[in-house]
N, CA, C, O and CB atoms as a CASP TS submission, in Angstrom:
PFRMAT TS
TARGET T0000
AUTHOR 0000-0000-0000
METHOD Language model
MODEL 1
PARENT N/A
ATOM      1  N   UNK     1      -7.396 147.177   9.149  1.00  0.00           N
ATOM      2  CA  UNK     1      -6.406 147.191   8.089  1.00  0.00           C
ATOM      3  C   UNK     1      -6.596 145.993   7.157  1.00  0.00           C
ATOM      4  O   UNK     1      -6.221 145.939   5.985  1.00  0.00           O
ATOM      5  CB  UNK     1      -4.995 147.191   8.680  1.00  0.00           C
ATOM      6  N   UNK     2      -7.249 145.016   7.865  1.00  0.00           N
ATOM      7  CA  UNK     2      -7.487 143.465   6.711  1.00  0.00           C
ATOM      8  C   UNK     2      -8.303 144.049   5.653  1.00  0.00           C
ATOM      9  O   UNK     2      -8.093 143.546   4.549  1.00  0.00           O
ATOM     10  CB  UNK     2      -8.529 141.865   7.446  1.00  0.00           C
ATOM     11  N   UNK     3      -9.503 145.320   5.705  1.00  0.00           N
ATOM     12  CA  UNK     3     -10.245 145.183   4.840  1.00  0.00           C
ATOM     13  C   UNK     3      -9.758 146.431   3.833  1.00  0.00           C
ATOM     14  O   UNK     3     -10.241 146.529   2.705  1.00  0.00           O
ATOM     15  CB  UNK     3     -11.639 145.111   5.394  1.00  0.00           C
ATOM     16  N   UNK     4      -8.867 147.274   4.282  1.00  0.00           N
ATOM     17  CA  UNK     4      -8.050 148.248   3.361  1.00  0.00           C
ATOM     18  C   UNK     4      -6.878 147.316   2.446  1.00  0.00           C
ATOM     19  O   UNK     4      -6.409 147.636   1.354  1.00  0.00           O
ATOM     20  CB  UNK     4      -7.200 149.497   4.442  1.00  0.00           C
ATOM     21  N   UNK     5      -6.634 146.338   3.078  1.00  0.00           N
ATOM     22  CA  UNK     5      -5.787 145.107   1.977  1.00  0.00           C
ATOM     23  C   UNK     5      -6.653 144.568   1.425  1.00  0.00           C
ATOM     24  O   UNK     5      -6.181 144.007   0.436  1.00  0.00           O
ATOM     25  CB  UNK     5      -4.889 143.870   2.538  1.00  0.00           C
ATOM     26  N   UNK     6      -7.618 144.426   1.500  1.00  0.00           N
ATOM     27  CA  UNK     6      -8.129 143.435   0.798  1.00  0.00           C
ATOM     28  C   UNK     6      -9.338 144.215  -0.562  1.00  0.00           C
ATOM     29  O   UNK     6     -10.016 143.688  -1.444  1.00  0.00           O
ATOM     30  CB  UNK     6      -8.870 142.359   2.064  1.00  0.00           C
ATOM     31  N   UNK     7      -9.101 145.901  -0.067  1.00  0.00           N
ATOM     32  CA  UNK     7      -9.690 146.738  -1.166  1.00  0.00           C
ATOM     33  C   UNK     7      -8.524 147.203  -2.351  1.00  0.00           C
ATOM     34  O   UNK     7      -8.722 147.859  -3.374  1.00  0.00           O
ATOM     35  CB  UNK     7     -10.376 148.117  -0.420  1.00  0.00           C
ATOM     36  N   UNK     8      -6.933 146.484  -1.710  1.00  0.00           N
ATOM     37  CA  UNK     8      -6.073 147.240  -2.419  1.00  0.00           C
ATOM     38  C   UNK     8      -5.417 146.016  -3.269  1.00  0.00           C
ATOM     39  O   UNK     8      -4.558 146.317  -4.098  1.00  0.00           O
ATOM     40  CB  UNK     8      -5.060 148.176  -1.460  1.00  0.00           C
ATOM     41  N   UNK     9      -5.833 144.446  -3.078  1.00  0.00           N
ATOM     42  CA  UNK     9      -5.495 143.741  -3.777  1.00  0.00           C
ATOM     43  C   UNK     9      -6.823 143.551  -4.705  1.00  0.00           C
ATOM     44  O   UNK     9      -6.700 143.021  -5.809  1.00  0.00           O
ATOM     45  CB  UNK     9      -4.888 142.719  -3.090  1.00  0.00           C
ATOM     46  N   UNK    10      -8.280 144.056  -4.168  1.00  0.00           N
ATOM     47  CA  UNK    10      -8.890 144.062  -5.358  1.00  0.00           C
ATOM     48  C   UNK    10      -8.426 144.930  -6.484  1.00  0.00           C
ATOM     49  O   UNK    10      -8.097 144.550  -7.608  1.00  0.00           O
ATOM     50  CB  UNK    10     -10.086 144.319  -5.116  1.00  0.00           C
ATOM     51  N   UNK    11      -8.449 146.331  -5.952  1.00  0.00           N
ATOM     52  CA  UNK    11      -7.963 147.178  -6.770  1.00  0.00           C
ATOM     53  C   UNK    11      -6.938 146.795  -7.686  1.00  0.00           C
ATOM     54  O   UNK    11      -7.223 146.795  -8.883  1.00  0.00           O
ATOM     55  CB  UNK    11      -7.606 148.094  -6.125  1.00  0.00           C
ATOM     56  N   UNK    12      -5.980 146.523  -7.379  1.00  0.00           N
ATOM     57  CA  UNK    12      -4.428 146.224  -7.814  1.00  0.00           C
ATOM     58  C   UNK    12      -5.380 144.611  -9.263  1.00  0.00           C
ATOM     59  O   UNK    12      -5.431 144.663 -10.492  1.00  0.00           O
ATOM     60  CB  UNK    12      -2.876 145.375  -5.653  1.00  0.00           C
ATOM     61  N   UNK    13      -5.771 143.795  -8.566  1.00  0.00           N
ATOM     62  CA  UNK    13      -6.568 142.759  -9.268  1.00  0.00           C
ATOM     63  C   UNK    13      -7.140 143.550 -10.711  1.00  0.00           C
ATOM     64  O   UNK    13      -6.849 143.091 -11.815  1.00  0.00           O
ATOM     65  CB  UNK    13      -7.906 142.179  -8.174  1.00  0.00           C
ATOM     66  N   UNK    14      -7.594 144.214 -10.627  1.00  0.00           N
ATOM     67  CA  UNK    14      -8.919 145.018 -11.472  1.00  0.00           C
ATOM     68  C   UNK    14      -7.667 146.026 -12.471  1.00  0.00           C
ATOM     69  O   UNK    14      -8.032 146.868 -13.291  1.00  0.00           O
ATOM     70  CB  UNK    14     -10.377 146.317 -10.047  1.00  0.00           C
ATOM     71  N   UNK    15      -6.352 145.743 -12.208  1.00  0.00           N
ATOM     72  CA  UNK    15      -5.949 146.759 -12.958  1.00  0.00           C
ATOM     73  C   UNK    15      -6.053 148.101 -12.889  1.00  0.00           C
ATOM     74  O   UNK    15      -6.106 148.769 -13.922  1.00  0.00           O
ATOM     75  CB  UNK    15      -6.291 146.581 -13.798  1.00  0.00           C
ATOM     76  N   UNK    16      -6.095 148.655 -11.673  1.00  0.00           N
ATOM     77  CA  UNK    16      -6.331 149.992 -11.234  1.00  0.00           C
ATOM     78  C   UNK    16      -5.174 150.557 -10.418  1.00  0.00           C
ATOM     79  O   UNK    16      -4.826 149.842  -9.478  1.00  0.00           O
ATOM     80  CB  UNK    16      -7.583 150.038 -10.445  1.00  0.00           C
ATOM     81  N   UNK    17      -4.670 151.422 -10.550  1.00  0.00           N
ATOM     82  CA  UNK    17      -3.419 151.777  -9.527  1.00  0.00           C
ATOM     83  C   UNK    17      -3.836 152.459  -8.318  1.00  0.00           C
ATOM     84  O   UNK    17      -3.012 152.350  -7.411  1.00  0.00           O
ATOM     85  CB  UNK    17      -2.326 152.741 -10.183  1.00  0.00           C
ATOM     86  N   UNK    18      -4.894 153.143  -8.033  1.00  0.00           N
ATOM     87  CA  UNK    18      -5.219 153.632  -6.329  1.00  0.00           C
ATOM     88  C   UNK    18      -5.262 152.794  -5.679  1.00  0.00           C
ATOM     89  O   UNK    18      -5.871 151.754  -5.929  1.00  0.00           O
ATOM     90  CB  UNK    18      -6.397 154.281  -5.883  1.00  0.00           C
ATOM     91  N   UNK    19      -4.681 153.008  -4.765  1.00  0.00           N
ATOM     92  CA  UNK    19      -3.998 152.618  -3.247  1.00  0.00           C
ATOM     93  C   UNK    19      -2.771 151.840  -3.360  1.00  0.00           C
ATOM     94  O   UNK    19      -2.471 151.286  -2.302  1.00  0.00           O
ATOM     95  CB  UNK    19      -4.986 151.689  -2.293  1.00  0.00           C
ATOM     96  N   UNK    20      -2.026 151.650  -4.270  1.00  0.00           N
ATOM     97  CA  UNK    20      -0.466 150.523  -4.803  1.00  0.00           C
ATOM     98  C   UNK    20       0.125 151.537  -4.027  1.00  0.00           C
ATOM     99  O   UNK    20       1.305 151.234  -4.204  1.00  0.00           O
ATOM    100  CB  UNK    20       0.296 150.225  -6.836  1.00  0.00           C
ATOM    101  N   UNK    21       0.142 152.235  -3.507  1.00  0.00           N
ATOM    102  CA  UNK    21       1.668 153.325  -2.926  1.00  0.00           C
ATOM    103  C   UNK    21       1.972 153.309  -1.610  1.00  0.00           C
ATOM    104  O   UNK    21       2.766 153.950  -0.921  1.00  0.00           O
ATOM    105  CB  UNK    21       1.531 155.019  -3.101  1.00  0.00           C
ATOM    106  N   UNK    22       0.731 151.959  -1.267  1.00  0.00           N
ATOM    107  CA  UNK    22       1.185 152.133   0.353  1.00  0.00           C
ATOM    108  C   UNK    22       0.399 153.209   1.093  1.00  0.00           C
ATOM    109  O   UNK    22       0.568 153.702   2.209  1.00  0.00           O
ATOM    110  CB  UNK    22       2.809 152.589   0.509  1.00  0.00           C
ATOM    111  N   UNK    23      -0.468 153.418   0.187  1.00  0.00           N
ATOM    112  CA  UNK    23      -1.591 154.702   1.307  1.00  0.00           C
ATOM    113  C   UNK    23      -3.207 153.830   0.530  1.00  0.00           C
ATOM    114  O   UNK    23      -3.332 153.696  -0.687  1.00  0.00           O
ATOM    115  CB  UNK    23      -1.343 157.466   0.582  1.00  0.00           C
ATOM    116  N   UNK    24      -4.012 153.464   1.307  1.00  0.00           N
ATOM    117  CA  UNK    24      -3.868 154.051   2.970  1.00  0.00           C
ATOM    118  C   UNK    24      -3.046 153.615   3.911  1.00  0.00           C
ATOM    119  O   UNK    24      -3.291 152.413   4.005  1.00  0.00           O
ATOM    120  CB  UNK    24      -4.974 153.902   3.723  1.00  0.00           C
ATOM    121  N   UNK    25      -2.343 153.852   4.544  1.00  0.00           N
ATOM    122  CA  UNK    25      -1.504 152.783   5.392  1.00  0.00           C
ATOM    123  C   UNK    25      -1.946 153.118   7.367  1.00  0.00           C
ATOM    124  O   UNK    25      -2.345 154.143   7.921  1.00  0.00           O
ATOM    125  CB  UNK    25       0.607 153.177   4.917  1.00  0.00           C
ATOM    126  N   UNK    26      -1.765 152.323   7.682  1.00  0.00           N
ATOM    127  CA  UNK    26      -2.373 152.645   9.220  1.00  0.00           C
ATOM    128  C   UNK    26      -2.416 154.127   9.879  1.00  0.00           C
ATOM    129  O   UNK    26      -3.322 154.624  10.548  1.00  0.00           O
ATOM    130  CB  UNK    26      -1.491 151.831  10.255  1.00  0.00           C
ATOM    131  N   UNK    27      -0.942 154.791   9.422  1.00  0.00           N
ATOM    132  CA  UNK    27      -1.064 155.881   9.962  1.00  0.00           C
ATOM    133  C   UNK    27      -2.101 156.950   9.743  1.00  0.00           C
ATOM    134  O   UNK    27      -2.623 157.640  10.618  1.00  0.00           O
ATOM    135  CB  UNK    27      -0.096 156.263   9.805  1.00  0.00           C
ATOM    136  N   UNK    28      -2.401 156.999   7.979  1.00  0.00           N
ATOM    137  CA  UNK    28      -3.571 157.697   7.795  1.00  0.00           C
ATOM    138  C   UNK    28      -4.625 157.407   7.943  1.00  0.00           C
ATOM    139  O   UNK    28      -5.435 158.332   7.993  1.00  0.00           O
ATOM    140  CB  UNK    28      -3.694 158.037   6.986  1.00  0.00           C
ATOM    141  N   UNK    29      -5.097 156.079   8.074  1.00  0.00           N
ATOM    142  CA  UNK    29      -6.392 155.314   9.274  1.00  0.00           C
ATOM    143  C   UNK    29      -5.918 155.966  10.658  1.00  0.00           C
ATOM    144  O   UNK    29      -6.484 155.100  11.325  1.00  0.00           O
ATOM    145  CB  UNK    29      -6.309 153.151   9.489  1.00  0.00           C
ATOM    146  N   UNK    30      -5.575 156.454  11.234  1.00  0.00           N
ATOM    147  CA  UNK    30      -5.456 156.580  12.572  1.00  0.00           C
ATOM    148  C   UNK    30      -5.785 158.221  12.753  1.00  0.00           C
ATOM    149  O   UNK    30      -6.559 158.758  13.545  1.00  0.00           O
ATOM    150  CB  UNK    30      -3.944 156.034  13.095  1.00  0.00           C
ATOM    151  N   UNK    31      -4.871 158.850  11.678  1.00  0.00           N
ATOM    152  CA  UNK    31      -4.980 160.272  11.433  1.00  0.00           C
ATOM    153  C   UNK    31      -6.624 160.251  11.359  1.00  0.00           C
ATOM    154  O   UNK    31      -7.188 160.685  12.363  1.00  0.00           O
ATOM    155  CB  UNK    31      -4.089 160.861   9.972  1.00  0.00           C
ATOM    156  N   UNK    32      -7.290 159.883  10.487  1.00  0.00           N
ATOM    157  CA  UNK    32      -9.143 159.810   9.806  1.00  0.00           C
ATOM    158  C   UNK    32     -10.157 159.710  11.189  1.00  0.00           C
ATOM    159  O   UNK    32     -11.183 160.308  11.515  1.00  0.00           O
ATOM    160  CB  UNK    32      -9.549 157.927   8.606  1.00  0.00           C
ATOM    161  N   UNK    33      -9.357 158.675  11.804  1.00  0.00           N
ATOM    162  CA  UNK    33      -9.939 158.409  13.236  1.00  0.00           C
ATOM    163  C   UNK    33     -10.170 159.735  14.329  1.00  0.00           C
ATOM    164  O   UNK    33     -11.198 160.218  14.804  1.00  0.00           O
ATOM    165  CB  UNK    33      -8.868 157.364  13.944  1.00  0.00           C
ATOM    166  N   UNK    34      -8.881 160.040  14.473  1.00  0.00           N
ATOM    167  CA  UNK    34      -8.455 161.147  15.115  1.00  0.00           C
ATOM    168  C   UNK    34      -8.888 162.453  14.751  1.00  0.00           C
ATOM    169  O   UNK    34      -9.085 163.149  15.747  1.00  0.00           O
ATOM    170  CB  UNK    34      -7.255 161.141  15.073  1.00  0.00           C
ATOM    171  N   UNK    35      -9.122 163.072  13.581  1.00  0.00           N
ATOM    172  CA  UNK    35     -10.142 163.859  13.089  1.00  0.00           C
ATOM    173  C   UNK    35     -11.492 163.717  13.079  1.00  0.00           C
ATOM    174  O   UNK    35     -12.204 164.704  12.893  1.00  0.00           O
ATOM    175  CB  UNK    35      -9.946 164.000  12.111  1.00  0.00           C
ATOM    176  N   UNK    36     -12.195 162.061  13.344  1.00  0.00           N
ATOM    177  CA  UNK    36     -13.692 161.931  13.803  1.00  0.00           C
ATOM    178  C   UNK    36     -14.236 161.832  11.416  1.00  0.00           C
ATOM    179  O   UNK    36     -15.261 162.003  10.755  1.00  0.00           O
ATOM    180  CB  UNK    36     -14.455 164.137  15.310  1.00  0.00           C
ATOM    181  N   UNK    37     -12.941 161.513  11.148  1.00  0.00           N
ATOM    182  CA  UNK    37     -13.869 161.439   9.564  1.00  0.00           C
ATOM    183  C   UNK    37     -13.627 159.606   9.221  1.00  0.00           C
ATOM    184  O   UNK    37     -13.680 159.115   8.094  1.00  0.00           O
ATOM    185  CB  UNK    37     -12.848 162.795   7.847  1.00  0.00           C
ATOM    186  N   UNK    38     -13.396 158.933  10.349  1.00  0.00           N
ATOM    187  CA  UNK    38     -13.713 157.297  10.040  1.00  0.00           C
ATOM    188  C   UNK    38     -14.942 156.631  10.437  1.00  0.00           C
ATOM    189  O   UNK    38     -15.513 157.052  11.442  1.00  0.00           O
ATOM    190  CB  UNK    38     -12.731 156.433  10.698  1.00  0.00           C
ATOM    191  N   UNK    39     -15.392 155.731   9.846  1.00  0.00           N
ATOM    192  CA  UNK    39     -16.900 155.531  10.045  1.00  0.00           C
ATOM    193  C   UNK    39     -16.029 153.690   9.554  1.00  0.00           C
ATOM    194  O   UNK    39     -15.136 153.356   8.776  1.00  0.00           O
ATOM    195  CB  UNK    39     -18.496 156.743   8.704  1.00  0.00           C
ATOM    196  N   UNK    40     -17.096 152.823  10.709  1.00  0.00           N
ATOM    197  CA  UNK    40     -17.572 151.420  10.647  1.00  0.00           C
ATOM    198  C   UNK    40     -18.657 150.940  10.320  1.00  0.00           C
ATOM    199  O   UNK    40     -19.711 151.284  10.855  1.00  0.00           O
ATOM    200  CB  UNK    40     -17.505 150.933  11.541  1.00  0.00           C
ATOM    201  N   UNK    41     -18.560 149.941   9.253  1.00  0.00           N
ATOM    202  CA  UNK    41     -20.241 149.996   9.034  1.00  0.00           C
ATOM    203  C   UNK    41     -19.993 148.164   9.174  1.00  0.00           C
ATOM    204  O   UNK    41     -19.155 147.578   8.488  1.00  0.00           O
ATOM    205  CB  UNK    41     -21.100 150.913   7.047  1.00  0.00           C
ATOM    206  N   UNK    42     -21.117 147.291  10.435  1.00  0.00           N
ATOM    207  CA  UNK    42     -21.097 146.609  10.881  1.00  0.00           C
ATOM    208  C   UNK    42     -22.296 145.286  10.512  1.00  0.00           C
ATOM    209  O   UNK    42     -23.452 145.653  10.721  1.00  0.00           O
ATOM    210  CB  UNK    42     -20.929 147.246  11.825  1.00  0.00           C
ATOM    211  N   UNK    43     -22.235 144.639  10.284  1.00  0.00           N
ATOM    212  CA  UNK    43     -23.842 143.449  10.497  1.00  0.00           C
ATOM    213  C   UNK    43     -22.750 142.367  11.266  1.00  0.00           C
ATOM    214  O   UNK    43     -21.568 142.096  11.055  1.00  0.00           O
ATOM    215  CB  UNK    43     -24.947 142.502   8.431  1.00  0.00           C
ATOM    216  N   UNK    44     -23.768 141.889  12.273  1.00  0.00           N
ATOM    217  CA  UNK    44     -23.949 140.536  12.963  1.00  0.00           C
ATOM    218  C   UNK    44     -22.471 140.357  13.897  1.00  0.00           C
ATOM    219  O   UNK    44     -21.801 139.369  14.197  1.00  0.00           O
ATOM    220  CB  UNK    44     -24.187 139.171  11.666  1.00  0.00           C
ATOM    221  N   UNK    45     -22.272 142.529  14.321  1.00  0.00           N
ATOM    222  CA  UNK    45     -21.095 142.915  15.525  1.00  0.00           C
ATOM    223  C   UNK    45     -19.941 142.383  14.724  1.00  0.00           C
ATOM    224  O   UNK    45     -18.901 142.315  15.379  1.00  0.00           O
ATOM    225  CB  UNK    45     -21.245 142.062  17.266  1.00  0.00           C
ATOM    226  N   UNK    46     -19.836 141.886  13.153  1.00  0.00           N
ATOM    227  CA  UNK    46     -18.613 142.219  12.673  1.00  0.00           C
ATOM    228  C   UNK    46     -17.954 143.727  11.783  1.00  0.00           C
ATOM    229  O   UNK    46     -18.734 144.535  11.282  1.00  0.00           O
ATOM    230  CB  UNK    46     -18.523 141.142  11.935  1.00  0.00           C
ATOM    231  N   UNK    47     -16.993 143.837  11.738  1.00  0.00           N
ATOM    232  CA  UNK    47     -17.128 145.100  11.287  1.00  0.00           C
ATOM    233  C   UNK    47     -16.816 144.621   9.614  1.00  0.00           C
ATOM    234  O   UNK    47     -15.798 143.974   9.369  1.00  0.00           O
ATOM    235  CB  UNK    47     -16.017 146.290  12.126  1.00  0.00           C
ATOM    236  N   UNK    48     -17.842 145.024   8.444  1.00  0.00           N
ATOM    237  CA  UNK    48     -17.693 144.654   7.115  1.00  0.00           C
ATOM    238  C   UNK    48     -17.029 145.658   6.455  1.00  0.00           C
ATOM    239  O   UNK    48     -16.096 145.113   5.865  1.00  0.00           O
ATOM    240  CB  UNK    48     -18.887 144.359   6.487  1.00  0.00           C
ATOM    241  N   UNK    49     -17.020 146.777   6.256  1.00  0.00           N
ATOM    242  CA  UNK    49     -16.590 147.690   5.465  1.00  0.00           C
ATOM    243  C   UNK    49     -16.275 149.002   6.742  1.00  0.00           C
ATOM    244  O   UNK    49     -16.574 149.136   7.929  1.00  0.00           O
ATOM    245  CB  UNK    49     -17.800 147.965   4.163  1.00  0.00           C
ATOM    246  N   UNK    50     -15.574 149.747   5.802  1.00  0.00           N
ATOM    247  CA  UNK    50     -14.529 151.138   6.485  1.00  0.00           C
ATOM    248  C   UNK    50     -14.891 152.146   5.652  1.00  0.00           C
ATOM    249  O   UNK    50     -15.434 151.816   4.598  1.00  0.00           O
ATOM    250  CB  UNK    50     -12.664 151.021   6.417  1.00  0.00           C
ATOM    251  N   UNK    51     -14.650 153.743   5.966  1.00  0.00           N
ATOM    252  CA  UNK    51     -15.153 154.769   5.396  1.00  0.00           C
ATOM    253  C   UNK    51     -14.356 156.039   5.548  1.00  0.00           C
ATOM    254  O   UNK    51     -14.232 156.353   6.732  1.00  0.00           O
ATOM    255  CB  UNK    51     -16.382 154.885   5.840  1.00  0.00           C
ATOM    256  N   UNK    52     -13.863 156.742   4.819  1.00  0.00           N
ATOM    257  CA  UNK    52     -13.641 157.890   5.448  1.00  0.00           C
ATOM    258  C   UNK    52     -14.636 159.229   5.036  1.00  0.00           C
ATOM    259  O   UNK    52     -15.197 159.145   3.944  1.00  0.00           O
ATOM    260  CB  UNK    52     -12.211 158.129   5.190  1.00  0.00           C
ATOM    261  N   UNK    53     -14.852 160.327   5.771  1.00  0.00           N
ATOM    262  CA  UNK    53     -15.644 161.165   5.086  1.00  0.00           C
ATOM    263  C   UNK    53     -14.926 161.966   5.766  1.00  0.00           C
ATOM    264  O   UNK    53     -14.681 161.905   6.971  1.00  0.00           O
ATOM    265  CB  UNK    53     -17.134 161.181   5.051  1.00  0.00           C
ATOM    266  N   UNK    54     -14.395 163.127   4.611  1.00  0.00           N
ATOM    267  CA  UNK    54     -13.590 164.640   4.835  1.00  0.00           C
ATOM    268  C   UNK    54     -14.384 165.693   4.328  1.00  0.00           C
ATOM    269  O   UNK    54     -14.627 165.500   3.136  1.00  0.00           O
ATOM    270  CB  UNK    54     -12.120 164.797   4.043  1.00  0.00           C
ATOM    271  N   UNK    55     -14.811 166.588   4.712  1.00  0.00           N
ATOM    272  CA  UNK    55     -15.453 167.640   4.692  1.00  0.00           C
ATOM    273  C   UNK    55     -14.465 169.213   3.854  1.00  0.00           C
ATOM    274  O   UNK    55     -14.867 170.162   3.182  1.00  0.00           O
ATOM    275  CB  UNK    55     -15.857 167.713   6.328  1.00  0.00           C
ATOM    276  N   UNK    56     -12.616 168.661   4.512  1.00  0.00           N
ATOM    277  CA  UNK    56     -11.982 169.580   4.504  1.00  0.00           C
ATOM    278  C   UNK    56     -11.737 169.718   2.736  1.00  0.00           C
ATOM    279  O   UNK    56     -12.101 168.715   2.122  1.00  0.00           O
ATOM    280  CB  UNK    56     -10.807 169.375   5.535  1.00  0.00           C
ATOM    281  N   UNK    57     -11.391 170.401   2.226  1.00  0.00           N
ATOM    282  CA  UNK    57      -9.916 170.715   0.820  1.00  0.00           C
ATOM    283  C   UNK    57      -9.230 169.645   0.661  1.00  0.00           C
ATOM    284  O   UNK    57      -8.469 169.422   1.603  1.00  0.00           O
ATOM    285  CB  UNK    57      -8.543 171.898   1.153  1.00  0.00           C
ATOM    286  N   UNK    58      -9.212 168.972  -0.090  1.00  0.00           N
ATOM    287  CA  UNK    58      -8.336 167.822  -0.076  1.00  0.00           C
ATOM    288  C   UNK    58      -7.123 168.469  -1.677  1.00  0.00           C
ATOM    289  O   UNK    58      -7.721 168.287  -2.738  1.00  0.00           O
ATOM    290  CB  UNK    58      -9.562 165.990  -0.345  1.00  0.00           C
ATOM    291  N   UNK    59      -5.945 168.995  -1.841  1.00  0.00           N
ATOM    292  CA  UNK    59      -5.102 168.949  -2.338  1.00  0.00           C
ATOM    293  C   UNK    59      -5.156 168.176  -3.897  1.00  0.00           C
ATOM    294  O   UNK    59      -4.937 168.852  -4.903  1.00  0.00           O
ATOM    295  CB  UNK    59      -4.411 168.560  -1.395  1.00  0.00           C
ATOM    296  N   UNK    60      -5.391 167.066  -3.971  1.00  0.00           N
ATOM    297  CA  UNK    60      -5.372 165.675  -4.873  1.00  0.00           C
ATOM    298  C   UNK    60      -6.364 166.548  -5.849  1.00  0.00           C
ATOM    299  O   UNK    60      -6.078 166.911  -6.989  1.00  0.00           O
ATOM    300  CB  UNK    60      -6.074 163.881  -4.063  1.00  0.00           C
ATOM    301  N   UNK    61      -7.460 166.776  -5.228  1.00  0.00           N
ATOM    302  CA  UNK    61      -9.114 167.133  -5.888  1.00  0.00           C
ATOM    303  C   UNK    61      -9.089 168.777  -6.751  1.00  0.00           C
ATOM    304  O   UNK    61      -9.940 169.106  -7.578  1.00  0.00           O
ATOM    305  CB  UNK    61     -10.520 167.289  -4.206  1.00  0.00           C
ATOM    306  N   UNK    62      -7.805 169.727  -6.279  1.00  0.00           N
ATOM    307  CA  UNK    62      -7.758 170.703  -6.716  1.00  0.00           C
ATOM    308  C   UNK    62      -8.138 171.003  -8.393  1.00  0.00           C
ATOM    309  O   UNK    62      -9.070 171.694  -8.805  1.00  0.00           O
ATOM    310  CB  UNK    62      -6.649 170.954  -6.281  1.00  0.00           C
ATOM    311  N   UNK    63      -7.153 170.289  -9.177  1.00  0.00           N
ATOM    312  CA  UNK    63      -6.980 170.479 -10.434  1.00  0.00           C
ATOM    313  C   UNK    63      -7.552 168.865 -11.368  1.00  0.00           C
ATOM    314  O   UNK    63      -6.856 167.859 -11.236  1.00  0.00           O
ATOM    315  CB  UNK    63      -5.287 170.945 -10.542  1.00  0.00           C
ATOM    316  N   UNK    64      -8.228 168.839 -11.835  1.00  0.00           N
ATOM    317  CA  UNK    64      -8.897 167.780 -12.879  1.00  0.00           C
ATOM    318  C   UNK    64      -7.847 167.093 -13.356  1.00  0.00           C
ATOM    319  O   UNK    64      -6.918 167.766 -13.800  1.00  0.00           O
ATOM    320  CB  UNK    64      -9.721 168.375 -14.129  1.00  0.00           C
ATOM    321  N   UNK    65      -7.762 165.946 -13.376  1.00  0.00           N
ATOM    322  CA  UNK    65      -6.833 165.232 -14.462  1.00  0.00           C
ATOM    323  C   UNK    65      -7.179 164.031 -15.326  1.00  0.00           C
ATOM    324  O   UNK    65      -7.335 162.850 -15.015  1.00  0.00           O
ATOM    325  CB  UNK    65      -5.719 164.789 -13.818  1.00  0.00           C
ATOM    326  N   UNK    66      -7.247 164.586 -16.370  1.00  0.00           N
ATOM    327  CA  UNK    66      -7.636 163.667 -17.352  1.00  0.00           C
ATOM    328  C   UNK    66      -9.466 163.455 -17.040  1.00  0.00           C
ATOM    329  O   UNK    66     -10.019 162.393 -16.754  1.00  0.00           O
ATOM    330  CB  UNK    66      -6.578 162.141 -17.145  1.00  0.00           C
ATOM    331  N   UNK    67     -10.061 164.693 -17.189  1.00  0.00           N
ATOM    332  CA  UNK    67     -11.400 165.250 -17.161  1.00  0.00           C
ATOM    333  C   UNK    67     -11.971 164.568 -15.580  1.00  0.00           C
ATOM    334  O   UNK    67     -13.106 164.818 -15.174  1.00  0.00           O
ATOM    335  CB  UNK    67     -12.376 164.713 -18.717  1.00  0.00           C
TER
END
């Protein structure tokens, strides 16, 4: 979760509004886990970066907005 804060105060930094709403928030890290679509990507047995990969329909992605 340190490195999902610390992608959401870049974000938030950069003037961007994805992730300000409180998502991702642990529960949907846990949900990602639990479906087998979270991935760790590691150097020197620390863990540096987080991933999710969904295969499924994602809702959000349906309709284009703003091209």
């Amino acid at each position: 979760m340190d490195i999902i804060k610390m992608a959401q105060t870049q974000l938030k930094d950069a003037g961007i509004d994805q992730w300000q709403n409180q998502y991702p928030n642990e529960e949907s890290i846990l949900l990602d886990i639990d479906n087998n679509n979270s991935y760790v990507v590691t150097s020197d047995n620390q863990v540096v970066a987080t991933v999710a990969f969904a295969f499924d329909e994602d809702e959000n992605y349906r309709v284009p907005v703003e091209g």
